[in-house]
C-alpha positions in Angstrom: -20.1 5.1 38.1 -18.7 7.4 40.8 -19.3 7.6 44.3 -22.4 10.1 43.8 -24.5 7.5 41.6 -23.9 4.8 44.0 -25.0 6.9 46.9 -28.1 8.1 45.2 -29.0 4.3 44.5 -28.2 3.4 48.2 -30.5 6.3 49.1 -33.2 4.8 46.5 -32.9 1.8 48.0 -33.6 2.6 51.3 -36.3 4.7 50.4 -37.7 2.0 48.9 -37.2 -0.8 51.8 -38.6 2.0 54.3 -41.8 2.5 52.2 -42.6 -0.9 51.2 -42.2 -2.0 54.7 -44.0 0.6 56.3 -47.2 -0.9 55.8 -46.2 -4.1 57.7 -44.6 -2.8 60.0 -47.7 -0.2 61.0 -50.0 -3.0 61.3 -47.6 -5.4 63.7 -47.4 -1.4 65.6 -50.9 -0.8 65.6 -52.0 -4.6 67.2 -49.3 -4.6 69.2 -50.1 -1.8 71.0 -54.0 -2.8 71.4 -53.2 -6.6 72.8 -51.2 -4.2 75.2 -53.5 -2.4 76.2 -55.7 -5.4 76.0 -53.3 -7.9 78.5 -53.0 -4.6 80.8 -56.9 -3.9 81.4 -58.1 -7.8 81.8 -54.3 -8.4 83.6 -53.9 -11.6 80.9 -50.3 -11.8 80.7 -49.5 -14.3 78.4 -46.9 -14.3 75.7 -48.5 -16.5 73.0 -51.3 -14.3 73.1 -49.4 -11.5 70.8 -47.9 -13.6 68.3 -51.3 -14.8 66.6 -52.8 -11.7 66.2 -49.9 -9.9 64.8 -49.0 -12.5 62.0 -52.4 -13.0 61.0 -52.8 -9.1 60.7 -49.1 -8.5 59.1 -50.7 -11.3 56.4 -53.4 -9.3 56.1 -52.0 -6.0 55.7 -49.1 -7.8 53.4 -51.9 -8.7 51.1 -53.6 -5.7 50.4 -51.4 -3.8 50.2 -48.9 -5.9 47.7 -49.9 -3.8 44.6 -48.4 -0.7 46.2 -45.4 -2.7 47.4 -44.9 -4.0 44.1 -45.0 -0.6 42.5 -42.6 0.7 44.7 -40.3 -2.4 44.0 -41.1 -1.8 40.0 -40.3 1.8 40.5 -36.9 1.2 42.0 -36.2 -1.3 39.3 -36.9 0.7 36.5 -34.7 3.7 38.6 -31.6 1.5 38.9 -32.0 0.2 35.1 -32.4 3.2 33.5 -29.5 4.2 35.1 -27.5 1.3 33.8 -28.8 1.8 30.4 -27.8 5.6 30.0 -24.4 4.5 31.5 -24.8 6.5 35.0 
């Protein structure tokens, strides 16, 4: 293995950890943005009011869309041992 296999396996993985996250991560965006908006028209400032929301919708989001963050996991899997099966 030479410094050019381990960077195209760091670059997999990041790929990977950037995709199967995104979801999430645009959900907890996406409702954060709207209780914002949300505490700024009715002038509701308080903090607990955020948290709820956004777990309860990052569990949701988390949940349908597991197959396609399970395939991307499986893909990277199979990437890195393939690799180690042809010997890099």
């Amino acid at each position: 293995m030479n410094e050019a296999d381990a960077l195209d396996i760091m670059q997999a993985a990041i790929w990977t950890i950037l995709v199967a996250s995104g979801p999430a991560v645009m959900t907890a965006m996406v409702v954060g943005v709207a209780i914002a908006i949300l505490q700024a028209l009715t002038q509701v400032q308080e903090m607990t009011l955020t948290f709820v929301p956004k777990i309860v919708s990052i569990m949701i989001a988390i949940g349908v869309s597991a197959p396609f963050i399970g395939a991307q996991i499986n893909l990277f899997s199979n990437l890195v041992f393939s690799r180690v099966q042809s010997g890099f």
